[in-house]
C-alpha positions in Angstrom: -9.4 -9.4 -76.1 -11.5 -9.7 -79.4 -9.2 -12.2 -81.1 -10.6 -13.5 -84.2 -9.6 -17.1 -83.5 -12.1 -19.2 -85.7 -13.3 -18.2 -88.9 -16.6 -20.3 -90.2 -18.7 -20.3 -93.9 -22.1 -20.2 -94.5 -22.3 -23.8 -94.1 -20.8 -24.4 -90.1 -17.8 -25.3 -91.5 -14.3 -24.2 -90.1 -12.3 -22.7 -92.5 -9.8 -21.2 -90.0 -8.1 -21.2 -86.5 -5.9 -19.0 -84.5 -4.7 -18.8 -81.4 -2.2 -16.7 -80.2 0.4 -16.4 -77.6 -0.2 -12.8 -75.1 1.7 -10.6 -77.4 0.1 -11.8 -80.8 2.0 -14.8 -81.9 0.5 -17.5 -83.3 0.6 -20.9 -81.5 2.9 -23.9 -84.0 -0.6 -26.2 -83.4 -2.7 -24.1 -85.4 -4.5 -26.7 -87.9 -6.2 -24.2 -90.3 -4.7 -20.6 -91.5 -5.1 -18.3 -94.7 -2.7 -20.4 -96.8 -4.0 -23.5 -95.7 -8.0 -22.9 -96.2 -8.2 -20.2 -98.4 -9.5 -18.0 -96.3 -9.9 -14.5 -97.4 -9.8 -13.1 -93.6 -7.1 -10.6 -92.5 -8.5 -9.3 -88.8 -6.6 -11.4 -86.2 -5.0 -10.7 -83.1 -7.0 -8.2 -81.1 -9.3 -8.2 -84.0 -7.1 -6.4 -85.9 -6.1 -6.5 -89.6 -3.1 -8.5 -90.6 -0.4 -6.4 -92.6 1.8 -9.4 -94.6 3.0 -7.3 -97.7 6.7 -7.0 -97.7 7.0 -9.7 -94.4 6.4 -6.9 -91.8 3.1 -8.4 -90.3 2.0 -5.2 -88.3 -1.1 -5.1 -86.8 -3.0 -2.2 -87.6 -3.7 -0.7 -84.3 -5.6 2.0 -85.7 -3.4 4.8 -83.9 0.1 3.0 -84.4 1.1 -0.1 -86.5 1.9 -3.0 -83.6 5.0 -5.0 -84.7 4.5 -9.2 -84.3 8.1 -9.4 -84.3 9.6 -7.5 -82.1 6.1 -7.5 -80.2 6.6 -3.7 -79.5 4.8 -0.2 -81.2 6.6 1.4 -84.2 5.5 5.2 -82.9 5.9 5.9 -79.4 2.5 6.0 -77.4 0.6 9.3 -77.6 0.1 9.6 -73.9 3.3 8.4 -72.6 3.9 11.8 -70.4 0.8 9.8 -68.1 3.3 6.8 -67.7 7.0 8.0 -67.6 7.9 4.7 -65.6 6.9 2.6 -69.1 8.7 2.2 -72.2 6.3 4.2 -74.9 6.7 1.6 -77.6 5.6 -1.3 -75.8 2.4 -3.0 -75.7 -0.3 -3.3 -73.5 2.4 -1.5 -70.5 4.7 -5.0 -71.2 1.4 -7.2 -69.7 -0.9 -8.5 -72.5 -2.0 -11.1 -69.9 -4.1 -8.7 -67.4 -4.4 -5.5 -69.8 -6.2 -5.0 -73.2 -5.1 -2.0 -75.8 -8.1 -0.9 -77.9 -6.8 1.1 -80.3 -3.1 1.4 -79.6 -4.0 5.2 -78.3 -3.8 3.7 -74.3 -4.8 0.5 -72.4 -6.6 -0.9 -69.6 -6.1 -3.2 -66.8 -9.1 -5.8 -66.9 -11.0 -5.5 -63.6 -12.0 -8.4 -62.4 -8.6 -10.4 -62.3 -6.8 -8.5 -59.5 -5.9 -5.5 -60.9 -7.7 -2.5 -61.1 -9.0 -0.7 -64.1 -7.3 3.0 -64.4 -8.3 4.3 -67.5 -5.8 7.4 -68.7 -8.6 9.2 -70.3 -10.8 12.1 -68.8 -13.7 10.3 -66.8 -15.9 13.0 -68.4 -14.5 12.3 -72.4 -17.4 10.3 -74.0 -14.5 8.1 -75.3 -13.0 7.4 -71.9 -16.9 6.0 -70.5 -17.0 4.2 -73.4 -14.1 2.5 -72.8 -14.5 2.0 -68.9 -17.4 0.4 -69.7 -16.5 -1.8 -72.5 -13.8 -3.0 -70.3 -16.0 -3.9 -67.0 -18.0 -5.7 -69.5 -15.4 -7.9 -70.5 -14.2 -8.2 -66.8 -17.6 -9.6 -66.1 -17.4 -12.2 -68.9 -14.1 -13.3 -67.7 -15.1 -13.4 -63.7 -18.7 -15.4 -65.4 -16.5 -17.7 -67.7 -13.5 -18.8 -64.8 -16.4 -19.0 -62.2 -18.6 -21.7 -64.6 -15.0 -23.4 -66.0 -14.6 -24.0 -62.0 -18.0 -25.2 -61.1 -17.5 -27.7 -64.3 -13.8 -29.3 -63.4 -15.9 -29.4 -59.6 -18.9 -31.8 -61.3 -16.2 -33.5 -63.3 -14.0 -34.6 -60.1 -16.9 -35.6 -57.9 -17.9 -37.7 -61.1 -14.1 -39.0 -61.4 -14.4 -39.9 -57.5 -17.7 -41.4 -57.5 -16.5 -43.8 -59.9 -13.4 -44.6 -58.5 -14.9 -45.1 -55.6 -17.6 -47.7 -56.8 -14.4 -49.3 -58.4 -12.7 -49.5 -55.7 -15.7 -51.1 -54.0 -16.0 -53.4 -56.3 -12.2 -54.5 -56.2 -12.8 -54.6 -52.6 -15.8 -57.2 -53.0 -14.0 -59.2 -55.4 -11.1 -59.2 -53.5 -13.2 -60.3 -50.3 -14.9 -62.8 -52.2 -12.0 -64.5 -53.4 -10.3 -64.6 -49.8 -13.6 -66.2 -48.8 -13.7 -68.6 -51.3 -9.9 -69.5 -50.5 -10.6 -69.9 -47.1 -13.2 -72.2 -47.7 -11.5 -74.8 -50.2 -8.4 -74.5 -48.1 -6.9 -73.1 -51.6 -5.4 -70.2 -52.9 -6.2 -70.5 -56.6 -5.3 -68.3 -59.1 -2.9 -65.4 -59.4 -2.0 -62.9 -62.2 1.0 -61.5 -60.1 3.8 -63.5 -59.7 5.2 -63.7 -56.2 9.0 -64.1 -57.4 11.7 -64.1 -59.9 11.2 -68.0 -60.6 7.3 -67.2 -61.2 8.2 -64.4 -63.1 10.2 -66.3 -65.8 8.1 -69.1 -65.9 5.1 -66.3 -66.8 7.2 -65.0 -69.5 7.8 -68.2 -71.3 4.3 -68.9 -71.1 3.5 -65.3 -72.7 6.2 -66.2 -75.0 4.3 -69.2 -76.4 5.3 -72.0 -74.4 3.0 -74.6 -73.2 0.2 -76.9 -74.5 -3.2 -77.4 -75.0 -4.9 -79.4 -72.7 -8.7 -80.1 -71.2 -9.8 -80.4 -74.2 -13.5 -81.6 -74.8 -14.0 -80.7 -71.5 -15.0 -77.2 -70.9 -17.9 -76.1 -71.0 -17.3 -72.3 -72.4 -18.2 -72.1 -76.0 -15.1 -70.6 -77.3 -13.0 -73.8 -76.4 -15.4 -76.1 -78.3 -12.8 -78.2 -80.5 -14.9 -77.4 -84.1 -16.8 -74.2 -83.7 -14.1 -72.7 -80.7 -12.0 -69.7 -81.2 -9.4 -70.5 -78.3 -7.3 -73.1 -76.8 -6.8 -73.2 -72.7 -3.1 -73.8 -72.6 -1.0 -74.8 -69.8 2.8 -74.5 -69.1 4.9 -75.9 -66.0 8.1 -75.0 -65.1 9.9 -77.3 -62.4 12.5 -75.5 -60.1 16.1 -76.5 -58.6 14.0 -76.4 -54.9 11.5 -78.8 -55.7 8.7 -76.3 -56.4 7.4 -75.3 -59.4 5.0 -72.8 -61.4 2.0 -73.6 -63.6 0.8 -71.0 -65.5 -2.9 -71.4 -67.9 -3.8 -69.1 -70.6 -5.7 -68.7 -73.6 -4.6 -68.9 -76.8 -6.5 -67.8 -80.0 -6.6 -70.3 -83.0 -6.4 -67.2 -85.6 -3.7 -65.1 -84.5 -1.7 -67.5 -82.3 -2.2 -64.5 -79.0 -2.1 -65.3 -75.8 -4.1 -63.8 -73.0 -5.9 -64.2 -69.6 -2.4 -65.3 -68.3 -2.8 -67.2 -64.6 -0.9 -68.8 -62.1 -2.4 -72.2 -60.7 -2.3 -73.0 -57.1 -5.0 -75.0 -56.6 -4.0 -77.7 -59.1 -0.3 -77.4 -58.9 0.3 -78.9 -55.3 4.1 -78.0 -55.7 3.2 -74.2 -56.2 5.4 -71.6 -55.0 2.2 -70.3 -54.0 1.4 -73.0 -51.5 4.7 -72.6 -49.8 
């Protein structure tokens, strides 16, 4: 709790990051630190300063130095006769994730995350109301800030269905088009998938570059106009040992040789594997 994780100047600008693993370490993404921005700050983890001299980076925990390498006290913990069942030295009672040390004196489950708050100092002490309630106030922040990430990931999936389901809708009408359309011409036209090995090797010659250009002059899309075009309709046909055999048309653009819009023909290849 209180992590200084992003450091700004006077201008918005972010001079630092940090953010830390439970016990204080710093995460390998971090993008800005001290050495990297110039940044002059030294409170970190916990919001506590940052002891580097000598390569012993201890926290100063106020009561106790807190070791980021062994991730344990130095001095034993002041109180420790209150929890005999608990290594003195460690920190936050070996669970940084649901409790929050202060000032390395004693710590405190956070209420509000299925544990409850037992604070170790007299309920009478000034210090130990102060404390309570500083830590119900952050208990309340968390319960506030899970409750609000929920309701958002809730708006973003019904936004993620609702357009998958208008996509899906309009695949359907497409689709139901297109059978329509078949059923009326008595043809099956034009597929992207191909139905077989045979088909699929014809595809990939055609993707490979194979074919030629053909029909031109006579299309009535711009982009194929012989001066002022930027594609040629290509076609590629592929005869197989059973007397069938694959047409594939695609584009193919005049300054970088690409192919795309790849598509099988039925309706003009009457020996189509399609039409079998």
């Amino acid at each position: 709790m209180g992590d200084n994780r992003t450091v700004i100047n006077q201008s918005g600008t972010v001079v630092e990051r940090n953010d830390y693993y439970p016990y204080g370490m710093q995460m390998a993404h971090n993008q800005l630190t001290n050495s990297a921005s110039g940044s002059d700050n030294k409170r970190k983890f916990s919001g506590k300063e940052l002891d580097v001299m000598g390569g012993l980076n201890l926290y100063d925990f106020e009561a106790r130095p807190y070791d980021l390498n062994y991730i344990n006290f130095w001095t034993p913990d002041s109180k420790t006769e209150k929890k005999p069942w608990i290594s003195p030295y460690v920190y936050c009672s070996d669970n940084p994730v649901n409790r929050v040390d202060p000032d390395g004196q004693q710590d405190f489950a956070i209420p509000g995350i299925g544990i409850p708050a037992v604070p170790y100092w007299p309920a009478d002490s000034k210090t130990g109301q102060a404390m309570v309630d500083l830590v119900k106030k952050v208990g309340n922040f968390i319960k506030t800030a899970v409750a609000a990430g929920i309701a958002q990931q809730a708006v973003t999936l019904e936004r993620a269905t609702t357009g998958k389901n208008k996509q899906n809708v309009s695949q359907a009408n497409e689709k139901k088009e297109a059978t329509e359309k078949t059923a009326k011409d008595g043809k099956t036209g034009a597929r992207t998938e191909p139905k077989d090995l045979e088909e699929q090797l014809t595809l990939e010659e055609a993707q490979g570059g194979a074919g030629e250009s053909f029909m031109k002059g006579k299309l009535k899309d711009k982009k194929y106009d012989e001066k002022t075009g930027t594609h040629d309709k290509m076609r590629h046909n592929h005869d197989h040992g059973d007397g069938t055999s694959t047409e594939v048309h695609y584009d193919k653009n005049r300054a970088t040789g690409e192919g795309s819009n790849y598509k099988i023909k039925d309706d003009t290849n009457k020996n189509s594997r399609g039409n079998k």
